[in-house]
C-alpha positions as CSV (number, residue, x, y, z in Angstrom):
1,X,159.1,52.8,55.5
2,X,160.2,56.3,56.5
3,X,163.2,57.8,54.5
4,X,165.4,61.7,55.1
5,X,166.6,63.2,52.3
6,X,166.2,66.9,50.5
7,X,163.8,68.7,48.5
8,X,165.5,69.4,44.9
9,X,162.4,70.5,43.2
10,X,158.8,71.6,43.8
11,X,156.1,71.6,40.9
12,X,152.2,72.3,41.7
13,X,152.2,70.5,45.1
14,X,154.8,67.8,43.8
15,X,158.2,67.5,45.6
16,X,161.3,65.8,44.2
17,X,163.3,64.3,46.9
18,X,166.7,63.0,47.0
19,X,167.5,60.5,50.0
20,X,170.9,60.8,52.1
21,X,171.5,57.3,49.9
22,X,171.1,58.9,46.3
23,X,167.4,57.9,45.9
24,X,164.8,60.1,44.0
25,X,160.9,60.4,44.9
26,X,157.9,61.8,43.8
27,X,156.1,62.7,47.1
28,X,153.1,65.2,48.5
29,X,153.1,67.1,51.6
30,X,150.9,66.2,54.5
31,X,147.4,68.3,55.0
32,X,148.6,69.4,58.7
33,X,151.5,71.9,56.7
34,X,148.9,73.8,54.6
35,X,147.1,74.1,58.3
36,X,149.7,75.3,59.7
37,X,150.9,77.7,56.8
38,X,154.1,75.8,55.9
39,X,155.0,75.5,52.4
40,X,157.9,73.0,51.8
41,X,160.8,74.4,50.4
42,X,163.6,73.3,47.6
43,X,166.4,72.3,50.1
44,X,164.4,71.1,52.7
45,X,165.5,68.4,54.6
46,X,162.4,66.3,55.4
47,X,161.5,62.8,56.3
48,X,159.3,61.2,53.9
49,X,157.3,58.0,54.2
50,X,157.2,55.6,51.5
51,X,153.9,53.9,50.4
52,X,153.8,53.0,46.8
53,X,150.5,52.0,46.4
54,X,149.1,55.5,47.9
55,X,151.6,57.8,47.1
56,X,154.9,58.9,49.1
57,X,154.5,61.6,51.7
58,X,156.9,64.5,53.0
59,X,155.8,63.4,57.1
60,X,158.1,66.2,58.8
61,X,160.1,69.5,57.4
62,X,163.8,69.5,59.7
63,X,164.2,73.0,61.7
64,X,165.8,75.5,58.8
65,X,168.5,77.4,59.7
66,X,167.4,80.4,56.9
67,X,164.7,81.0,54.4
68,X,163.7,83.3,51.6
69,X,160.5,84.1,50.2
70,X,161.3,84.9,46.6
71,X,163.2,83.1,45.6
72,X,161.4,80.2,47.4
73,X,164.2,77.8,48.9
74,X,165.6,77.1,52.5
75,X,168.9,76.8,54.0
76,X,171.0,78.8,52.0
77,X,174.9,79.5,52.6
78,X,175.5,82.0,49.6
79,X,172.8,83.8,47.2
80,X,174.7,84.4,44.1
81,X,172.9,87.8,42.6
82,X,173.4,87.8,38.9
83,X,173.7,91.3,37.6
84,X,173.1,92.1,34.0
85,X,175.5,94.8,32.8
86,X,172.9,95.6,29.6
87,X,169.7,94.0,29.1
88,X,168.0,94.2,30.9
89,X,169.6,96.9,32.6
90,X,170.5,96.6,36.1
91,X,167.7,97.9,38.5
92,X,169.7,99.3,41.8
93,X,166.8,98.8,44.7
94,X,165.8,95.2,43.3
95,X,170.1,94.2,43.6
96,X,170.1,95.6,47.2
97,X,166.9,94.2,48.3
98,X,168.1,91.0,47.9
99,X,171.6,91.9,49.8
100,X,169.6,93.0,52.5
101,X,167.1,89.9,52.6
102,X,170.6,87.7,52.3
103,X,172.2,89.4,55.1
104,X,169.2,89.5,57.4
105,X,168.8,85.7,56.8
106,X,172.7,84.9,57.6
107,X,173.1,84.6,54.1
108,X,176.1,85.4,52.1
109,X,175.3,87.9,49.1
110,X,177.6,87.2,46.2
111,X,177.4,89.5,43.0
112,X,178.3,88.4,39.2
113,X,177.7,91.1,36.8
114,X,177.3,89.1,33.2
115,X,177.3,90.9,29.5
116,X,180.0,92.8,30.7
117,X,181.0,92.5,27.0
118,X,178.5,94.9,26.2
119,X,179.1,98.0,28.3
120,X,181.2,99.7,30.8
121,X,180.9,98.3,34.0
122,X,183.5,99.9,36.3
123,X,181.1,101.9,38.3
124,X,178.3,98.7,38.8
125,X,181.1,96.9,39.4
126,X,183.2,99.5,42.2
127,X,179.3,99.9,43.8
128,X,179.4,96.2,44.8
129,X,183.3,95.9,45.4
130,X,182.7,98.3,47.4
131,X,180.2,97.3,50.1
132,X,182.9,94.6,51.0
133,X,181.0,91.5,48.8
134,X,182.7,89.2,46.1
135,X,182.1,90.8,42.9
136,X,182.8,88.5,39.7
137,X,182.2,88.8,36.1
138,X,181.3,87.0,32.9
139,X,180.7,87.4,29.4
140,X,180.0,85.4,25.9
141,X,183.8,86.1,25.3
142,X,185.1,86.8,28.8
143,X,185.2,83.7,31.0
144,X,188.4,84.3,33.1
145,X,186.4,84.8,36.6
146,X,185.1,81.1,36.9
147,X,187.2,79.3,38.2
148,X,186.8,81.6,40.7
149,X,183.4,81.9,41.0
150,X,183.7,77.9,40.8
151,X,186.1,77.5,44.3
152,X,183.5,80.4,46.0
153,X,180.8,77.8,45.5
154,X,182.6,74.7,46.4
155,X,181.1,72.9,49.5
156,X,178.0,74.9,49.9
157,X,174.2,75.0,49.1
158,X,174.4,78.1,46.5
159,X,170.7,79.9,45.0
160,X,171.4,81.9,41.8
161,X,168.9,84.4,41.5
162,X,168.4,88.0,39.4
163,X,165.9,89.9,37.2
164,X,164.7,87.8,34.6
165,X,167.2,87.7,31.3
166,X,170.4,88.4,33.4
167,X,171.5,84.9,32.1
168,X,171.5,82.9,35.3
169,X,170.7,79.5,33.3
170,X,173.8,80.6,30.8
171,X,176.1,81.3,33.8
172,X,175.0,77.9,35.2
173,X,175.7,76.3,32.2
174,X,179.1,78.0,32.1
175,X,180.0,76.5,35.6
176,X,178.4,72.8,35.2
177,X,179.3,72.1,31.9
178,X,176.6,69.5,31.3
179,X,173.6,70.8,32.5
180,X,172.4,72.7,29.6
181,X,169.6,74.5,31.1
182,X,167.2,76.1,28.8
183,X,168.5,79.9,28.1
184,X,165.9,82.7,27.0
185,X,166.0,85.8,24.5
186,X,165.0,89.4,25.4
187,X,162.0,91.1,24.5
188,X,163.2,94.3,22.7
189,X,160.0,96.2,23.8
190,X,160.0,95.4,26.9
191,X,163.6,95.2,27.8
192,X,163.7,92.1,30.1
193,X,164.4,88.5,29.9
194,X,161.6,85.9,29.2
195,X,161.1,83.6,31.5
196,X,163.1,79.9,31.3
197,X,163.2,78.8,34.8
198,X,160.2,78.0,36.2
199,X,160.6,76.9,39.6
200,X,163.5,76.9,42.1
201,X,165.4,73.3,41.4
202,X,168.9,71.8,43.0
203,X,171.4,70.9,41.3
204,X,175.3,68.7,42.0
205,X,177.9,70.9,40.7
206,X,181.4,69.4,41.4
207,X,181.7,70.0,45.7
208,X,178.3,72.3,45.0
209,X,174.7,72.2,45.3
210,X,173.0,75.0,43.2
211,X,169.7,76.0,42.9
212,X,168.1,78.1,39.6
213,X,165.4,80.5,40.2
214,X,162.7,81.6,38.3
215,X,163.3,85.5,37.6
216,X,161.5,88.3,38.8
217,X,161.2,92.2,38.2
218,X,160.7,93.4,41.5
219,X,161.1,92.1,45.4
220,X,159.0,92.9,48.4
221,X,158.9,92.5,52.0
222,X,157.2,89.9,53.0
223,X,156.3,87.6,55.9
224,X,159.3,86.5,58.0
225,X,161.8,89.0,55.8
226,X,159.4,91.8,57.1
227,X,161.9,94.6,58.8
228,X,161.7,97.5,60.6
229,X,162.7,100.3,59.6
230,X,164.9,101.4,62.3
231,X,167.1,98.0,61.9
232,X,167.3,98.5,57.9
233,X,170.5,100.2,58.5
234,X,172.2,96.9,59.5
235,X,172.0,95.3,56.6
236,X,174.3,97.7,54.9
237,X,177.5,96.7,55.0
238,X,179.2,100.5,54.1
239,X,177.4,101.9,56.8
240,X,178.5,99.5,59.9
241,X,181.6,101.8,60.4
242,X,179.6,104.9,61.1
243,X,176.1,104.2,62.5
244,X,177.6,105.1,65.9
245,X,179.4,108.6,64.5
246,X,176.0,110.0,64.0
247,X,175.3,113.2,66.0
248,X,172.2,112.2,67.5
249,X,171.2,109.0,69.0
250,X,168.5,107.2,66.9
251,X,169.4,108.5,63.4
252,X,167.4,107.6,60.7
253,X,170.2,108.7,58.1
254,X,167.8,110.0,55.5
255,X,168.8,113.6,56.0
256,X,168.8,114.5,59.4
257,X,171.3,116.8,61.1
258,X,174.7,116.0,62.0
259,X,174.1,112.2,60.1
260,X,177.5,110.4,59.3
261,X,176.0,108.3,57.0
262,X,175.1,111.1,54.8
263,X,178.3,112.8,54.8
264,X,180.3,109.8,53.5
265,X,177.5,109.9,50.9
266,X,178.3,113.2,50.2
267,X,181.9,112.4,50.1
268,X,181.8,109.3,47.8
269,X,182.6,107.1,50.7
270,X,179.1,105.5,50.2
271,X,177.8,105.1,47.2
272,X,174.6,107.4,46.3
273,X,173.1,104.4,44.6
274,X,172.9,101.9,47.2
275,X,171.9,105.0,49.8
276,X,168.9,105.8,47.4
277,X,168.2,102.0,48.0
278,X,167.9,102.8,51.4
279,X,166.0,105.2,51.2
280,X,163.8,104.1,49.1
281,X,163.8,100.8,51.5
282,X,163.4,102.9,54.6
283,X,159.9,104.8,53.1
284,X,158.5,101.0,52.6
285,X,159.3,100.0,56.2
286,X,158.5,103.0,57.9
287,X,155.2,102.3,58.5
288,X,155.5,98.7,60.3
289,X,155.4,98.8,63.8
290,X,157.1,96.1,66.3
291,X,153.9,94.7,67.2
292,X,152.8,94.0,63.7
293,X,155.6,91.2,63.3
């Protein structure tokens, strides 16, 4: 018997599938993906066959309409990118590579700044207002942004992911009410969070799906997320409204003569942190060529 339902959680070559009719299985993928280089991914739709006395199978992955690398999950409508006002403390290039990943994969980047009980935020927080996202915060003893944060998620397939020790679990938590995901401490020597979540894993919240990510420390370009360098500048909300106000055709805006982008850097129009993103984005791509994708 063939069912379709979703991947909610993926363990060592073990996927957790929820049927369209609310049914959970324990299932392995088929030989013919790891031929063909296809990992299944936590919200996957697939169609799984059921054989119980050798094991269910995931037969066929759907078409996805998006996917991301790291964090490893598939068709995504809003990557909620938890921000830690103080440790660990926010690290600007890993933020806005995951904007950019978001928005390359029609993805919509949404930022929540947490421990905002511990420091000054208003300049983190007027960086990402600015760029034209959803900013919210949250704290041990400031919780007035969720219900707001709550109605952004409602109705769509939402992947919280950050550095590890932002407090993603804890936020989670904050929303759900009864999940009670298991919350880490922060090394004092090293100055990041330990590691709680594992693996990516979906969860019902209200009208919601949401999926918790394992954290990370740094991003990279990798595999279909790979971009030019050239196209980089697209993927920056603050710049849209002067890419074409450059002096010269085919600015690189990392300098050059006449570049637009550069003087509303120098203006405060454009905030220097998320240009030294770019540029520190644009020296990664610069040397991938069209006909290495």
């Amino acid at each position: 018997m063939t069912v379709k339902g979703r991947i909610v959680k993926g363990v060592a070559g073990q996927y957790t599938v929820e049927t369209v009719e609310g049914g959970i299985y324990c299932c392995t993928a088929k030989g013919k993906f790891r031929k063909e280089r296809i990992t299944p991914l936590v919200g996957d739709y697939v169609t799984v066959t059921l054989n119980n006395e050798f094991g269910n199978s995931i037969e066929e992955i759907s078409e996805r309409k998006n996917k991301l690398v790291r964090p490893p999950v598939a068709n995504i409508d809003k990557l909620i990118i938890v921000i830690s006002a103080a440790k660990p403390f926010p690290n600007s290039t890993v933020i806005d590579k995951m904007t950019v990943l978001a928005e390359k994969n029609s993805i919509k980047p949404v930022i929540v700044i947490t421990k905002t009980d511990l420091t000054d935020i208003s300049e983190l927080y007027s960086i990402y207002k600015s760029t034209g996202y959803d900013v919210y915060t949250y704290s041990d003893v400031d919780k007035s942004d969720l219900s707001e944060l709550l109605s952004e998620l409602n109705g769509c397939v939402c992947a919280f992911t950050g550095n590890s020790g932002v407090g993603k679990s804890t936020l989670i938590n904050a929303i759900s009410g009864d999940l009670q995901l298991k919350t880490g401490d922060i090394s004092d020597k090293l100055g990041r969070g330990r590691h709680t979540t594992r693996q990516a894993e979906l969860f019902h919240v209200n009208d919601a799906y949401i999926i918790d990510t394992a954290g990370f420390s740094s991003i990279d370009f990798v595999d279909d997320n790979i971009l030019l360098s050239e196209d980089l500048q697209y993927y920056f909300n603050e710049f849209n409204e002067y890419i074409d106000s450059c002096k010269f055709t085919g600015c690189s805006h990392t300098g050059d003569k006449g570049c637009k982008i550069c003087e509303m850097v120098e203006n405060g129009v454009i905030s220097k942190s998320r240009y030294n993103s770019y540029l520190t984005m644009y020296n990664e791509l610069k040397s991938i060529k069209k006909w290495q994708l």
